[in-house]
N, C-alpha and C positions, 0 to 999 in steps of 0.2 A: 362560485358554483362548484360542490363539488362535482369527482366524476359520475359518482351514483345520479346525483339529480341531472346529471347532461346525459345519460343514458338514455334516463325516465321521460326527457322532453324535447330531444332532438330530433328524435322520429318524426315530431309533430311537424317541426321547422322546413317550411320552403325550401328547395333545391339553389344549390348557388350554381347560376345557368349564364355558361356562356355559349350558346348556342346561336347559331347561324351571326358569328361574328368572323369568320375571312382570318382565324388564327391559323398561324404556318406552323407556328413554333410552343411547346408549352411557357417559356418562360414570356411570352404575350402576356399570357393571362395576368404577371402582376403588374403588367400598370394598364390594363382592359378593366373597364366597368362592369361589371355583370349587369346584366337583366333586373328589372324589374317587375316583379310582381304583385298580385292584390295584396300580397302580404309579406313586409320587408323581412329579409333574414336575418334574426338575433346575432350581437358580438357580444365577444368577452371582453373584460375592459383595453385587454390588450388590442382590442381592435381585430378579432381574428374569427371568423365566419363560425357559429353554433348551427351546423348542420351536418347531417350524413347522406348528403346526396351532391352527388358533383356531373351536372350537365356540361359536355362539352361536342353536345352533337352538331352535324350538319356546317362544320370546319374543313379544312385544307391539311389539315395532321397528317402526316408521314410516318413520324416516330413520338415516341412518348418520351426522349430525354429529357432529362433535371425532374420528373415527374414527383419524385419524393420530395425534394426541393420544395418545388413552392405547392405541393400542396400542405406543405409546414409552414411556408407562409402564408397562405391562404385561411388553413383550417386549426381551430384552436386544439382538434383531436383527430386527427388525420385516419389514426390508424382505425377508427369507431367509421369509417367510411363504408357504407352499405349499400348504394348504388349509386354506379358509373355510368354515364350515356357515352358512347365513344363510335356511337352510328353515324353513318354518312361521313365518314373523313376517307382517306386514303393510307389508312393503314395494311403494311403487309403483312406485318407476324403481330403475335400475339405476346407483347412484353411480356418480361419474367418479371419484372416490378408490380405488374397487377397480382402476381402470389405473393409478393408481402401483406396484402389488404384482407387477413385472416378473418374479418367480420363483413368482407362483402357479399350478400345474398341475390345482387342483381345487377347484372350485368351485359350493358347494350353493346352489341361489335357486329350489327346487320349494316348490311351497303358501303363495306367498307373494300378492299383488294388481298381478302387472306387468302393465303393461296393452297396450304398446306396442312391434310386434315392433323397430320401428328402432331400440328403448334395446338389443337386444341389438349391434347394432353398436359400442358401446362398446369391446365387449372384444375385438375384432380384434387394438388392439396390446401384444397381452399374449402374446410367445412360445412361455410355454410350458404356458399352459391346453391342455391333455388333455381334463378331463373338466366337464364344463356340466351342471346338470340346471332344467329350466325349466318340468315338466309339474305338472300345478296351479294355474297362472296363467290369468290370462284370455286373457292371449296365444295360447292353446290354440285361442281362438275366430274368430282373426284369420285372414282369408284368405292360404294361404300358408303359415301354421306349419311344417306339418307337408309340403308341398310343395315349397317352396323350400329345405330343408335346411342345419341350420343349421353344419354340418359344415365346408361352401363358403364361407356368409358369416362363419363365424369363421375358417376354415385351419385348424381346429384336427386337429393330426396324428393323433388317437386315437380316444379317441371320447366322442360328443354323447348325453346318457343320455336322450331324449327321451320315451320309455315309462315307466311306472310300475315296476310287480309284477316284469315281465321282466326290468329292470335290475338289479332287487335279488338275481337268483339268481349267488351266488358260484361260480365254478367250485371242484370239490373233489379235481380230478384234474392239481395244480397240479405237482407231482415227482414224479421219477423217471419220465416220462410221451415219448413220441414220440407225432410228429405224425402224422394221418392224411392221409400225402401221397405219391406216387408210386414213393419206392424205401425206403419207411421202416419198419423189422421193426415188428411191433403191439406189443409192448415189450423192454425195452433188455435186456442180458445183455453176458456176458465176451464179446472176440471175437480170438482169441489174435492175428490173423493179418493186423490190419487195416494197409493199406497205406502207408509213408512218412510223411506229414505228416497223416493220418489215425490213425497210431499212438496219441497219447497218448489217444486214446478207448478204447483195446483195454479195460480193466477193467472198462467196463458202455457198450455202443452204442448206437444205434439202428438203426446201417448193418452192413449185411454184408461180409466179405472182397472180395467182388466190387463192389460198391458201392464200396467204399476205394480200387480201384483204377481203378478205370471215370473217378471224381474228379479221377485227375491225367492222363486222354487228354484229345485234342484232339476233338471230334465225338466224343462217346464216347457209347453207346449210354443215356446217362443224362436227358439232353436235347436232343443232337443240337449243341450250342451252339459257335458255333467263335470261340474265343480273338482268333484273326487275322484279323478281320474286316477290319481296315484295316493290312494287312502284321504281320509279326512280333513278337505283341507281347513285350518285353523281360522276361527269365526272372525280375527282381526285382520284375516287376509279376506276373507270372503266378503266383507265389507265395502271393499273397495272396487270389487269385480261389480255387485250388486249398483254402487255407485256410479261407475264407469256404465251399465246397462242404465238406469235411472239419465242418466246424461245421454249417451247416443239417444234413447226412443222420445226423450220429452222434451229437450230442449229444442225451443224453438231459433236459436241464435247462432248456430253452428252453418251461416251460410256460405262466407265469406271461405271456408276450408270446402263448401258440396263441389265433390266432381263426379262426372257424369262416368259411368261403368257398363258394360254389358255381363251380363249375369238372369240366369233365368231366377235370385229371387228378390232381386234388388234394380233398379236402373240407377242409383247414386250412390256414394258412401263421402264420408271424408278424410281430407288427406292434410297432416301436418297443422292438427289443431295444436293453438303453443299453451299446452298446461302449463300452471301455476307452480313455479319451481317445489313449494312448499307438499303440494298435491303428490307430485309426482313422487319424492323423496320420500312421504309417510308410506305410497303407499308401497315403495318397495322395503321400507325397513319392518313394515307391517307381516309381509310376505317373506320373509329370507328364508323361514326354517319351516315355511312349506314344503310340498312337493309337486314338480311336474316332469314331463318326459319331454316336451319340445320348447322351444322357444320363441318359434310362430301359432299362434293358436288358430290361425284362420284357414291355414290347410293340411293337408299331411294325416291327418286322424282316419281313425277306423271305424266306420260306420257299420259296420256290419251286423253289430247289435241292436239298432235304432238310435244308440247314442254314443257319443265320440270316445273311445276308446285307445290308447298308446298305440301307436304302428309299432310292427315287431321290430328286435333290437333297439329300440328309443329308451332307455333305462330311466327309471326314475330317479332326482337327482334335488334336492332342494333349491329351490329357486336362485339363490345366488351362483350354481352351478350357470344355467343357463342365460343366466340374468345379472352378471356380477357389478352392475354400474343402474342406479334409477333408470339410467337416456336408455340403457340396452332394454328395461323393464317395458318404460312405457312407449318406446318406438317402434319397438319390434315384435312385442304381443301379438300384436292388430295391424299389422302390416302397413306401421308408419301410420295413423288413421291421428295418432298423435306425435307432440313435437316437444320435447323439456322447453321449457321458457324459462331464462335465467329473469323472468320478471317474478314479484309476488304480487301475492294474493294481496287484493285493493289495488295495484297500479294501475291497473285499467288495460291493459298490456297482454291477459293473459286473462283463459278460460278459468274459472275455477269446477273442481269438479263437488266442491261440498261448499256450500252457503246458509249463511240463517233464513230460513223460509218466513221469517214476520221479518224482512227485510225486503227491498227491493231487490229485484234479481241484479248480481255484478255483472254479469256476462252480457249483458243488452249494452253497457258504454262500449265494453271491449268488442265485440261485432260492428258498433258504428262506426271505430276508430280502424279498424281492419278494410271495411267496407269504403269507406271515406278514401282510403289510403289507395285501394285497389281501382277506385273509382278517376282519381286521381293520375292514377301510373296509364289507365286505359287512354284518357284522353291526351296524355304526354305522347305516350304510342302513335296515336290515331294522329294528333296533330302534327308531328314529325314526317310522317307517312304523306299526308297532304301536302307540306310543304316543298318536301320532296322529290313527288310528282307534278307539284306544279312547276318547279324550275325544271323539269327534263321535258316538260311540255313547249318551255319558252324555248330551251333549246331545239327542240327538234324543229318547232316552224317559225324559228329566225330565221 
């Protein structure tokens, strides 16, 4: 198998969970069984676990020595390791060995004995942690916790689970779902008539005929937003904008990314939808020898015309000015609303923002597969949480 196709299919693969097995030590785990579940975890011939998820919650862990060790013996791709459970043990600090694990997006360290909010500064340089959970610590007690947020001091682009109970509720309204947000039908349906580059949504919406078309005006009564802020912008960029609009208002599949917002014209938007590496790359080499004055488009503008105009001193600059990498392009437009997926278009892995309309929509596998996953992590959560509190039950009225 090469590494391309362990990428493309290890996501899918069961967690190798040694969880609530009484380990002291890491080097336990290699002659420990792991768990079993409904569904056995893939090896390579070499005999060496095909997954990117490593459960070792609800243990007697102390420290994390040999950890690189045997998870080289363990894992046929160690370093593709994307989430850790390392809740409910007895950990103090927060290893520097967890910063070698450059693709890990989720990471369990709740109910454990950190005591030191600066250890969480560790993981700053770790790109692509998403999700942190830290509540159970003593660190809870340090002034600041919960003030200084730790959101900021990681960058992390997603989100920081720093509540208990609250976190653990899975959303269950994951597809086939529209957002509750300013031009967006309350749920999706056929829509025969929807306009141009909005078409390929017509067999189930979220947007309306009028909507569809509102999308490809200039100041058009949808946002008031005007394209040529900084002269005319070039029709093979404008393409992509009109796309990106055609996707937020009609697709119905964008569930699995809705977070809930307060904003007088919105109550949802989303966050760290993972485009199709493909997408995102046209559409910034589309754009390069455009122009704009900012780099966030969703605030900072001058209204005061009726339509968004450069705020003083913002000079116009061609797009690669502000924009000099695709991820800077499409993450930071929209305030993160998307995420570069180094997947392509067809893995199933990744939104697309252009598809052939006499096709099936792609985007309905990639939302169940996101949704599945999320649905997944909830109840790992939830069941750990249970467990949890049922041993501190047994101890307190023995």
């Amino acid at each position: 198998m090469s590494r391309r196709d362990y990428m493309n299919t290890s996501v899918q693969e069961p967690p190798l969970d040694y969880s609530f097995k009484s380990i002291h030590v890491i080097q336990d785990l290699v002659s420990e069984e792991p768990r079993t579940g409904l569904r056995p975890v893939k090896h390579s011939k070499s005999g060496k676990s095909l997954t990117q998820s490593l459960w070792l919650n609800n243990n007697v862990l102390n420290d994390l020595k040999d950890f690189s060790q045997v998870t080289s013996q363990l894992l046929q791709h160690p370093e593709n390791l994307a989430w850790i459970d390392l809740s409910f043990n007895d950990l103090t600090s927060i290893d520097p060995v967890l910063t070698t694990f450059f693709n890990l997006s989720v990471l369990y360290l709740h109910g454990n004995s950190i005591q030191r909010l600066g250890e969480v500064n560790k993981l700053s340089v770790l790109p692509r942690l998403r999700s942190l959970t830290l509540h159970g610590n003593p660190i809870e007690e340090e002034k600041g916790y919960r003030q200084t947020g730790l959101r900021t001091r990681l960058l992390i682009k997603n989100t920081v689970y720093m509540s208990g109970l609250r976190s653990l509720q899975p959303r269950t309204d994951l597809l086939n779902v529209c957002m509750n947000a300013k031009h967006h039908k309350e749920t999706p349906g056929p829509e025969d008539n929807l306009h141009s580059q909005c078409s390929p949504w017509k067999r189930n919406a979220c947007c309306t005929s009028n909507t569809s078309k509102a999308a490809h005006e200039d100041i058009s009564y949808l946002y008031r937003f005007n394209w040529d802020h900084c002269g005319k912008m070039e029709s093979k960029c404008k393409r992509h904008f009109i796309q990106d609009t055609c996707l937020y208002e009609c697709s119905p599949n964008l569930g699995p990314w809705i977070q809930q917002v307060t904003g007088s014209w919105r109550k949802e938007r989303v966050l760290n939808v993972p485009l199709c590496q493909e997408d995102c790359e046209q559409w910034w080499k589309d754009c390069r020898t455009s122009f704009t004055c900012k780099n966030n488009w969703h605030e900072g503008w001058d209204w005061t015309s009726g339509y968004n105009q450069c705020p003083t001193r913002a000079p116009c600059r061609p797009f690669i000015f502000y924009f000099p990498t695709p991820a800077a392009l499409c993450e930071e437009i929209w305030s993160h609303s998307y995420k570069l997926s180094h997947y392509s278009r067809g893995s199933g892995r990744c939104i697309q923002m252009w598809f052939d309309s006499s096709k099936e929509n792609p985007n309905e596998e990639v939302a169940r597969f996101y949704a599945e996953a999320m649905s997944g992590a909830g109840l790992h959560r939830t069941w750990s949480l249970v467990c949890s509190l049922s041993l501190m039950l047994l101890w307190v009225f023995s």
